[in-house]
C-alpha positions, 0 to 999 in steps of 0.5 A, spaced: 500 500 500 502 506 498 504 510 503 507 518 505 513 520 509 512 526 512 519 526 514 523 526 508 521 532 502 526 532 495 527 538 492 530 541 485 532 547 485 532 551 478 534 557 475 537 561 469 544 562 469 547 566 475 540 567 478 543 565 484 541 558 486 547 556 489 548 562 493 541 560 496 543 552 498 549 556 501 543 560 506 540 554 507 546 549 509 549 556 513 542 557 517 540 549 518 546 548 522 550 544 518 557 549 518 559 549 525 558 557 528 565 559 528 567 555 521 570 558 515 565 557 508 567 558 502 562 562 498 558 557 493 561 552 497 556 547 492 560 549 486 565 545 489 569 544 481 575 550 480 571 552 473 565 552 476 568 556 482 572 561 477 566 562 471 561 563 477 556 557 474 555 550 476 556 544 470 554 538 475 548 537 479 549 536 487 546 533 492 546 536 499 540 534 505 538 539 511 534 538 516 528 543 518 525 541 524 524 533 524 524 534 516 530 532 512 529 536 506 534 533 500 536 539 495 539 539 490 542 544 486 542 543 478 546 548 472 543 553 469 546 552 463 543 550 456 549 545 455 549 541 461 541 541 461 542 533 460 544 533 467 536 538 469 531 533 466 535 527 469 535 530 477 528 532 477 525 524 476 528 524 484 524 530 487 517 532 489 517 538 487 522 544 485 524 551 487 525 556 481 530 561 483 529 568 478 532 575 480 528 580 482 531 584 476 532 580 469 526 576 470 523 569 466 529 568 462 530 563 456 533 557 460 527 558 466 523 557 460 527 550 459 528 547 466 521 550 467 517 545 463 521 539 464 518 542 471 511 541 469 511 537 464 512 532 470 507 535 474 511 537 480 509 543 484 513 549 483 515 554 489 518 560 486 523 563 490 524 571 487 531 572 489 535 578 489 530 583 492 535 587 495 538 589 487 536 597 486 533 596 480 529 590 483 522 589 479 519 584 484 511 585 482 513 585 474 517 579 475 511 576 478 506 577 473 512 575 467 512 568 470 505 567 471 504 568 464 510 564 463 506 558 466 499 559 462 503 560 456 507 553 458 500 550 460 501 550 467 494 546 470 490 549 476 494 547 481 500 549 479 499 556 477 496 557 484 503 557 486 506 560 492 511 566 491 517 567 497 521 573 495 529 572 498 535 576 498 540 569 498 546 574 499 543 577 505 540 570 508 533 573 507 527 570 506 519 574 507 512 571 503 511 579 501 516 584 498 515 590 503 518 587 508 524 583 507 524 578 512 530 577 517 531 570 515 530 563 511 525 560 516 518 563 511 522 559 505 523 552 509 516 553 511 513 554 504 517 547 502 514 543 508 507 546 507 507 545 499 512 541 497 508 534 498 512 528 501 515 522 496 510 516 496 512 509 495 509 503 497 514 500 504 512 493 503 512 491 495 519 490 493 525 494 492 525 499 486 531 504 486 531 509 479 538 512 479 538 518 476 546 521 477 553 518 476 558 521 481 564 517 481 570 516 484 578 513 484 577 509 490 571 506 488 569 507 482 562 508 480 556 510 485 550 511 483 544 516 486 537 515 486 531 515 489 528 509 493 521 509 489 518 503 492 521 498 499 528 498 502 534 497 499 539 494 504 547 494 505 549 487 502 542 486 498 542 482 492 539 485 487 537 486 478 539 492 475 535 493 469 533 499 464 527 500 461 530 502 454 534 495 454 529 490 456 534 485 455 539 487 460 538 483 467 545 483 471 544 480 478 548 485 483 550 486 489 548 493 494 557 493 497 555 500 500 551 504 501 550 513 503 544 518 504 546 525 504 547 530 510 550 536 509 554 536 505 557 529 506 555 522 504 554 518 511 554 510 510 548 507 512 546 500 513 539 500 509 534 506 506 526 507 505 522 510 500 523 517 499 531 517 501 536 519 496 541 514 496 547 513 493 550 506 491 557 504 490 560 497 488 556 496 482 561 497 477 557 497 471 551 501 473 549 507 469 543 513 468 537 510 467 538 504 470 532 502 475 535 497 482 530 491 483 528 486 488 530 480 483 523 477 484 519 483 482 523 486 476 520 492 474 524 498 471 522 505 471 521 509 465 526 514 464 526 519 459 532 519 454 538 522 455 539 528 450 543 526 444 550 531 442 549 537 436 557 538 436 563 535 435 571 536 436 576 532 435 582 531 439 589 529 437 596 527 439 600 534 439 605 533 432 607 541 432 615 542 433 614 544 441 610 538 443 611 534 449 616 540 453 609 541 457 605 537 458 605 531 463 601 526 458 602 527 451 600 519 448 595 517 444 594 512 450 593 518 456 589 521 451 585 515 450 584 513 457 581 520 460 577 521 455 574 514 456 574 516 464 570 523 462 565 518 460 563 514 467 560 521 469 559 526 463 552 522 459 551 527 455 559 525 452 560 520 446 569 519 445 569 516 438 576 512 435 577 514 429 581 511 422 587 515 425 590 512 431 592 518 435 585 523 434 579 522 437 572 525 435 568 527 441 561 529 442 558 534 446 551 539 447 555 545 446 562 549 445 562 550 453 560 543 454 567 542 451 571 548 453 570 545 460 573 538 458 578 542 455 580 546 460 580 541 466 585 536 462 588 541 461 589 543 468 591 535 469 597 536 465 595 534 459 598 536 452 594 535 446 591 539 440 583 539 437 580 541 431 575 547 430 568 545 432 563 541 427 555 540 428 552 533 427 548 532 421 542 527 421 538 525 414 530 524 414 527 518 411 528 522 403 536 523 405 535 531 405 541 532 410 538 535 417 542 540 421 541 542 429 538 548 430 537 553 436 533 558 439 537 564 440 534 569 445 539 576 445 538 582 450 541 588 446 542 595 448 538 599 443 543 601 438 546 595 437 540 591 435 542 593 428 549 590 428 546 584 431 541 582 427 545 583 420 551 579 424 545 573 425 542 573 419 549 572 414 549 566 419 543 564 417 539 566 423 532 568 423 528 574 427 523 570 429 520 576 434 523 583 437 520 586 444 523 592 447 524 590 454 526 594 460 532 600 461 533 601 454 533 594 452 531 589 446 530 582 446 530 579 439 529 571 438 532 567 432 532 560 430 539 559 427 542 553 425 548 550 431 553 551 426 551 559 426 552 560 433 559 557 433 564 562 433 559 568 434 560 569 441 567 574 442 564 578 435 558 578 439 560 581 445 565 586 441 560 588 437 555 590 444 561 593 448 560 587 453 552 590 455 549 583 450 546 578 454 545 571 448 542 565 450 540 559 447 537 553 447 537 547 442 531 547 438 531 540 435 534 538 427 531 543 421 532 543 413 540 544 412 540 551 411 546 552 406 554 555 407 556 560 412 562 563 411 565 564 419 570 567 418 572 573 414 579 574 416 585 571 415 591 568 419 598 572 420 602 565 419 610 565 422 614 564 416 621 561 421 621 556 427 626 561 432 623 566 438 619 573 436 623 579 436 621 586 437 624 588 430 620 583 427 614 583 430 613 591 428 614 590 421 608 585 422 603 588 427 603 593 420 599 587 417 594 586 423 593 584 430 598 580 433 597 574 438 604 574 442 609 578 444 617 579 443 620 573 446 615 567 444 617 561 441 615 561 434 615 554 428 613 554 421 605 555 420 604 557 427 598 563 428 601 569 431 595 574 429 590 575 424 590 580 418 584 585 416 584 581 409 580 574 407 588 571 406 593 568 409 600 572 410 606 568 412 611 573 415 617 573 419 617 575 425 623 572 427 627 577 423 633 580 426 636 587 423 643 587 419 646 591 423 652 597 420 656 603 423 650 607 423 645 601 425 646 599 431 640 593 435 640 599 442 635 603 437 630 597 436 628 598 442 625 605 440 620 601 437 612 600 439 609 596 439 602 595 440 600 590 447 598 583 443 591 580 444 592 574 448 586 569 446 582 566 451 580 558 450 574 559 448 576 565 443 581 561 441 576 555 439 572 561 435 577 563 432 581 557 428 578 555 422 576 548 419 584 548 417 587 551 423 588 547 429 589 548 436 594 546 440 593 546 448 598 545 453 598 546 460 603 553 459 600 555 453 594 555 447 597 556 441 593 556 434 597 552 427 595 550 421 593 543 420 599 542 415 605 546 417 610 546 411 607 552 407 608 548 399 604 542 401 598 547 405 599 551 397 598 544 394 592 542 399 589 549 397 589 549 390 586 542 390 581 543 395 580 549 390 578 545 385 574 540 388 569 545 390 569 548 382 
């Protein structure tokens, strides 16, 4: 019979990027008592990840528990990103109900439209958290009726709409039921997830029915599984079935080695768990997302949607170019091969291909953050290696018209860029599908643009709206390929000679565009040290030193200016090479090269890629 646990409420907590959820699950670790009194705290201390800390977004969904009162209430923090949207959808099947966070100012943005109809869609009760009412500018009231509008244009029932709203300042630690009076802590927030949270249901005494919906790994143990107790107990040293509702062939007879709930922000072992407990489960080495735990008398998986598939791919390779392995500490095919292999134990939205070619792999991902992530982290490992410029996956439809990914892209631009913008999308193929005044002298435009189109656009963009752009998108399903796109419409200054940069050198190539590197840098033959103002390549040397006479003396270099280098971010560099450039990642340095660095074979390879295209 199935029955409630009133103790136990399981929440997810949403938002747009930097909506300030994880700052609100810190309030709500800090004043349930989790952190000693005098304890130090990292801010976010959720985003437990360097990049996620450094960037200020969360990539993979956490776990925590707090109690209120005699209540343990499970949260969990999800990303806000369009990229790791993978990890949203799963977490949502192990809550009640959810927590949508959206600032006071900005209001319902397009990833709240996202995660908000998964939401829904599983009819889960929502508790809207209007957070950073402190803000100046804070336009609670408005915001209020955005949403609510939201929700009727997402076709919210009754029950949902009827939705409480708490309006917070997760910085201060403040919560209140009205926005007038701001409240003096986090009490009237615990309050409304008791009271309108419903507590999970399950039947104690059927068997055990364990739905894990995350995959936390780890060196000493291998792969741990995190779920929710759906129906019975599960038990340490319990023998059990996992199976999967989309494999109904595969019944593997496992056996429960360990097992933890969540307290704070620790896993604690315990020896068995009941309905409603979010669990964790190690020991079970081949356990994966969307497999369902059973008793081995009553094997019934739990439906579980499927995990969305990658629009992207980049191919990464062994570091060949003349500087290779003076950096990195894992230069092989072999290190290369093994951690790409190893991301996938926790990454589901990740596919590693081997390809023809020994030393490259092709890697497959929701989005170009999605993979400047793993980029970044292996190369803080230690990791040398280089990788191509980003492709979208094709499909074919049931005629064999090639089909491409396409997004909707969401732009908020001060008004007088809104024409630059709209030009820049529309030679990428985007089209305008709505353009509303929004407030403060903003406009929000919507496109739907092919992937491919958005590839690259990112550091244009925020040049062309002096930083002030904000651009979101969210994938959109696969549409009629929409034809070519020119990415790039300058060329690459491209060194002529290995050896170190030299300032003379360099001042006869700063006339010809803008540099990348500065006076000292090692250079070799067909790496990229700048781009011109024209569509072709220039090679030049920058390695050039000055025939020195009686009149000529090399003290007078120093009287040369020369104008500071653009230093390229990962991700700028990623937008910036082409579908012939490479780029060579170490742990020390990002360096863009040519495919084919001998400049008579680059000749040949162009003339005959010329005359293929004819």
């Amino acid at each position: 019979m199935r029955t409630k646990r009133e103790d136990v409420r399981n929440v997810a907590i949403i938002a747009h990027v930097d909506h300030g959820k994880t700052t609100l699950v810190d309030e709500l670790l800090k004043q349930s008592g989790v952190f000693r009194e005098n304890q130090e705290v990292a801010e976010r201390v959720m985003d437990s990840n360097d990049i996620e800390r450094e960037r200020g977004i969360t990539i993979l969904s956490k776990n925590t528990a707090v109690m209120y009162k005699d209540t343990k209430i499970n949260i969990i923090d999800t990303p806000g990103h369009a990229d790791f949207g993978g990890e949203v959808e799963r977490v949502l099947k192990m809550v009640n109900g959810v927590i949508l966070v959206v600032d006071a100012f900005e209001g319902a943005m397009p990833q709240t439209k996202f995660v908000l109809r998964k939401a829904l869609e599983l009819k889960l009760p929502v508790v809207v958290c209007v957070n950073k009412i402190d803000r100046p500018e804070a336009r609670c009231m408005e915001v209020v009726d955005e949403i609510l509008e939201l929700f009727i244009d997402l076709e919210a029932d009754e029950s949902q709409l009827d939705c409480p709203f708490v309006y917070a300042s997760a910085r201060d630690g403040i919560a209140s039921l009205d926005p007038d009076d701001p409240g003096t802590d986090m009490t009237p927030l615990f309050e409304t997830i008791l009271n309108y949270i419903p507590a999970p249901e399950g039947d104690p005494d059927a068997g055990t029915q364990v739905l894990i919906s995350t995959i936390d790994y780890n060196e000493y143990v291998g792969r741990i599984g995190v779920g929710k107790v759906d129906n019975g107990t599960i038990r340490v040293n319990q023998d059990v079935v996992l199976c999967n509702h989309h494999e109904p062939d595969k019944q593997v007879k496992v056996k429960v080695s360990k097992l933890y709930e969540f307290d704070g922000l620790n896993k604690v072992e315990v020896s068995e768990a009941g309905i409603g407990s979010i669990v964790a489960i190690s020991g079970i080495a081949d356990i994966h997302i969307g497999d369902t735990l059973c008793a081995p008398d009553e094997i019934a998986p739990i439906p579980f949607q499927k995990i969305s598939e990658p629009t992207i791919a980049i191919h990464f390779l062994v570091n060949d170019s003349p500087l290779a392995g003076q950096e990195g500490k894992y230069v092989t095919s072999r290190h290369l091969r093994d951690r790409l292999f190893r991301e996938l134990n926790t990454d589901v939205s990740l596919r590693v291909e081997e390809t023809d070619n020994m030393d490259s792999f092709k890697v497959s991902g929701r989005g170009e953050l999605h993979l400047s992530v793993l980029i970044e982290n292996m190369r803080r490992e230690g990791y040398e290696f280089a990788v191509s410029k980003a492709e979208v996956l094709y499909k074919k439809d049931e005629n064999g018209k090639q089909l491409e990914p396409m997004e909707l892209c969401y732009v908020d631009v001060p008004d007088e860029f809104t024409g630059t913008v709209i030009e820049k999308l529309s030679m990428r193929k985007g089209e305008l599908r709505g353009m509303n005044p929004a407030t403060g002298g903003y406009t929000r435009l919507e496109f739907s643009i092919p992937s491919r189109g958005l590839i690259g656009y990112r550091g244009d963009f925020l040049t062309d709206t002096k930083g002030n752009g904000i651009l979101n998108t969210i994938f959109d399903g696969y549409g009629p390929y929409k034809g070519e796109i020119s990415y790039r419409s300058n060329g690459s200054l491209i060194a002529f000679e290995a050896g170190e940069a030299i300032t003379y050198g360099l001042f006869n190539a700063q006339e010809r565009g803008t540099l990348f590197i500065g006076p000292g840098t090692k250079v070799y033959s067909g790496m990229i040290v700048g781009e011109t103002g024209r569509a072709e390549d220039i090679e030049i040397n920058v390695c050039k030193t000055k025939h020195l006479t009686n009149t000529r003396t090399s003290s007078s270099d120093e009287a040369l200016r020369l104008t500071p280098p653009k230093v390229l971010s990962l991700e700028q560099a990623l937008d910036f090479i082409d579908t012939d450039e490479l780029l060579e990642v170490t742990p020390e340095h990002l360096r863009i090269r040519k495919k084919i660095l001998d400049p008579t074979l680059r000749k040949r390879a162009g003339i005959k890629k010329k005359q293929v295209n004819e």
